[in-house]
C-alpha positions in Angstrom: -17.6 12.9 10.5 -14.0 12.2 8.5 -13.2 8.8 9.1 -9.1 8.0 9.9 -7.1 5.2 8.6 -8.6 1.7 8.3 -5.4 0.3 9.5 -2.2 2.5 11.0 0.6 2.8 8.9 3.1 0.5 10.3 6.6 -1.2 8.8 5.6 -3.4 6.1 7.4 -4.8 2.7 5.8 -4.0 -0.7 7.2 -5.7 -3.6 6.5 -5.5 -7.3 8.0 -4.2 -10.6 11.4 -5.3 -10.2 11.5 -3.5 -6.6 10.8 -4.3 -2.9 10.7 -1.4 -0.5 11.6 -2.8 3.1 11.0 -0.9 6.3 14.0 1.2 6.7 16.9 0.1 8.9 20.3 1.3 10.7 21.4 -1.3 8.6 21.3 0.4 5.8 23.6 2.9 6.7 26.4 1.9 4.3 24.6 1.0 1.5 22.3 3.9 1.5 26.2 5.5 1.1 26.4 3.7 -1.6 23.3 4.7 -3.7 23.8 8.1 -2.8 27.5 8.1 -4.1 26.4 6.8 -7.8 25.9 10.6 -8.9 27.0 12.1 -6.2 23.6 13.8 -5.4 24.2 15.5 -2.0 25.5 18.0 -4.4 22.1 18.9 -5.7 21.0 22.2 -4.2 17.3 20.8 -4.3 17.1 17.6 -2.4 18.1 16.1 0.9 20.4 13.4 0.1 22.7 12.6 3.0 26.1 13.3 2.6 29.2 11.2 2.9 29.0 9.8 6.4 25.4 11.2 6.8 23.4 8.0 6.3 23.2 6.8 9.3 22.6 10.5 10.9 19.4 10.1 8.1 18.2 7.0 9.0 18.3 7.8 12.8 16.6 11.0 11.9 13.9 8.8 10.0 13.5 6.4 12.4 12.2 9.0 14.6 9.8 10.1 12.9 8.4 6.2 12.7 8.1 6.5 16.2 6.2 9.5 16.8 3.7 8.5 14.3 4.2 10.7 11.4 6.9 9.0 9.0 7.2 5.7 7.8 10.7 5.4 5.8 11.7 2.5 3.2 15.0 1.2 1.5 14.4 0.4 -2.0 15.8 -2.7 -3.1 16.4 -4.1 -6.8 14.8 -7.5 -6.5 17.8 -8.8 -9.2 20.5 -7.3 -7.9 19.7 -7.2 -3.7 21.2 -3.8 -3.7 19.9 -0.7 -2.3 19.2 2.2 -4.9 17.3 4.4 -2.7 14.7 5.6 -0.5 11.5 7.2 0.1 8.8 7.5 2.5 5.1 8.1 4.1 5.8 12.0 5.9 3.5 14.4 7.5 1.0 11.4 8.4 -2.6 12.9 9.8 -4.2 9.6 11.1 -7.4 11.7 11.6 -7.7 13.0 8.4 -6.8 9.5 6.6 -4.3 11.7 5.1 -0.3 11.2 4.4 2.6 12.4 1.5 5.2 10.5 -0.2 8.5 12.6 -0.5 12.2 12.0 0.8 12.5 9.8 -2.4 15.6 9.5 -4.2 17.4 7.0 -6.6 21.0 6.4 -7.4 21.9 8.2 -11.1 22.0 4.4 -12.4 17.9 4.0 -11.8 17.0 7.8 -12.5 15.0 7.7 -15.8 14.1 3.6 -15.8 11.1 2.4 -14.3 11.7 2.1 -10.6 10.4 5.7 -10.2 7.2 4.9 -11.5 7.1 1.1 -9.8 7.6 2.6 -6.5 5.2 5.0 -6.5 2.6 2.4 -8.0 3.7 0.4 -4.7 3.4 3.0 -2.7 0.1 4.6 -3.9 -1.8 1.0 -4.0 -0.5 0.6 -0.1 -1.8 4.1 0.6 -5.5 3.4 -0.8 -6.4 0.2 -0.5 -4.7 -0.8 2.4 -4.6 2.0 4.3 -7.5 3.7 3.4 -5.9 7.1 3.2 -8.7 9.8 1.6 -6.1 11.9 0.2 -1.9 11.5 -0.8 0.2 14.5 -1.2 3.7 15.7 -2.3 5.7 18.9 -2.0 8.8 19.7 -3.8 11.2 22.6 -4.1 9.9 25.4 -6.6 13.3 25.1 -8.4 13.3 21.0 -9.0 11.8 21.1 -12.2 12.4 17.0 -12.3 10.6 16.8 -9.2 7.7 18.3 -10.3 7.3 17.2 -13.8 8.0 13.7 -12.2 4.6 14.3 -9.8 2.8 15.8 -12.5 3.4 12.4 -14.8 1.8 10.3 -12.0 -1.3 12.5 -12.5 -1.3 14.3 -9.3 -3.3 17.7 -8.9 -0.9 20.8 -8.2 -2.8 22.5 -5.3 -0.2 25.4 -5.0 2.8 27.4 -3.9 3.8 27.7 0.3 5.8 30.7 0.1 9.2 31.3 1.9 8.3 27.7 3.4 11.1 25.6 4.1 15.5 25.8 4.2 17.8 24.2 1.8 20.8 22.5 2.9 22.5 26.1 2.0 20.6 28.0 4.2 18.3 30.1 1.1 14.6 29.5 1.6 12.6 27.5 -0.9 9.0 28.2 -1.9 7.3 24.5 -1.8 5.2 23.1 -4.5 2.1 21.2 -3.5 0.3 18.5 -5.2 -2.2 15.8 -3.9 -4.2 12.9 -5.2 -7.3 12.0 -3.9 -9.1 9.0 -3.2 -11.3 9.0 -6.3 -9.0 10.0 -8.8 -6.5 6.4 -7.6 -8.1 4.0 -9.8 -7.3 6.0 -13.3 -4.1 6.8 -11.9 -3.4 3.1 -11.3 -4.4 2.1 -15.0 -1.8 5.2 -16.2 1.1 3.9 -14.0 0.3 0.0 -14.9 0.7 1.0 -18.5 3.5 3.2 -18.1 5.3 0.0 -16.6 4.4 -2.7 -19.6 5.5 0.6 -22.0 8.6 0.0 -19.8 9.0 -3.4 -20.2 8.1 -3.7 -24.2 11.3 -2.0 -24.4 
């Protein structure tokens, strides 16, 4: 018999790493401008970054997906600084199948390429197993974000495949979706690789 969730995701703060991701708010709105602005990444073809005046359109969007049960969005917070540098989020949550993805993550140019990539997902990943109890943690990403995917692979998640003709851009073309997962049994080397990855980091 699969056995769900020990707990349901719910709005909770995990700090660590030099980051805190807090439970997404309206609030946000005009700082989540903000982040977005330093690079100006709505312009990439490959992500969903909200566009000037978008934010709180996002957020709203976000928020909604809280409340039917399958999203669970976060603001991430440089502890130093108090400032919002981006988001991510718990999607496609299947409480009977103990299962959920990270994705809708994105950082402002200034924190692409430091360690609050991998902090968050070490966050995010610890929350997942050994809170939640989730058996299994996927991610998708466009076929074309090459970042994306070298990003997931680094973690030491699994690629399980290629959805064909499986989602719209923001231009209106079709992506093919990469898929990758991590299950529960393969978490604690994981952890070890992303807790040295972070001192690496920080001997620099």
């Amino acid at each position: 018999m699969t056995q769900g969730f020990l707990q349901p995701p719910s709005p909770t703060t995990l700090s660590g790493h030099g980051v805190s991701l807090m439970p997404l708010h309206r609030d946000h709105a005009d700082a989540l401008e903000e982040a977005a602005a330093d690079g100006r990444l709505w312009e990439l073809r490959v992500t969903s970054v909200p566009e000037p005046g978008g934010a709180a359109a996002y957020i709203q969007a976000a928020l909604q997906g809280q409340a039917a049960g399958h999203m669970l969005p976060f603001a991430i917070i440089d502890a130093n600084s108090g400032r919002v540098i981006g988001t991510s989020r718990y999607h496609d949550i299947v409480p009977a199948l103990a299962r959920l993805e990270i994705g809708y993550t994105w950082y402002g140019k200034s924190w692409q390429r430091s360690h609050v990539n991998t902090a968050c997902k070490l966050l995010l990943l610890r929350h997942a197993f050994e809170v939640l109890g989730a058996a299994l943690v996927g991610w998708r990403t466009d076929n074309f974000n090459i970042a994306s995917q070298r990003a997931i692979e680094r973690l030491g998640a699994r690629k399980d495949g290629v959805l064909r003709h499986h989602a719209l851009r923001r231009d209106g073309t079709v992506r093919d979706t990469v898929m990758y997962s991590l299950a529960k049994g393969e978490w604690p080397e994981v952890e070890r690789h992303l807790e040295y990855k972070l001192r690496a980091y920080h001997a620099d």
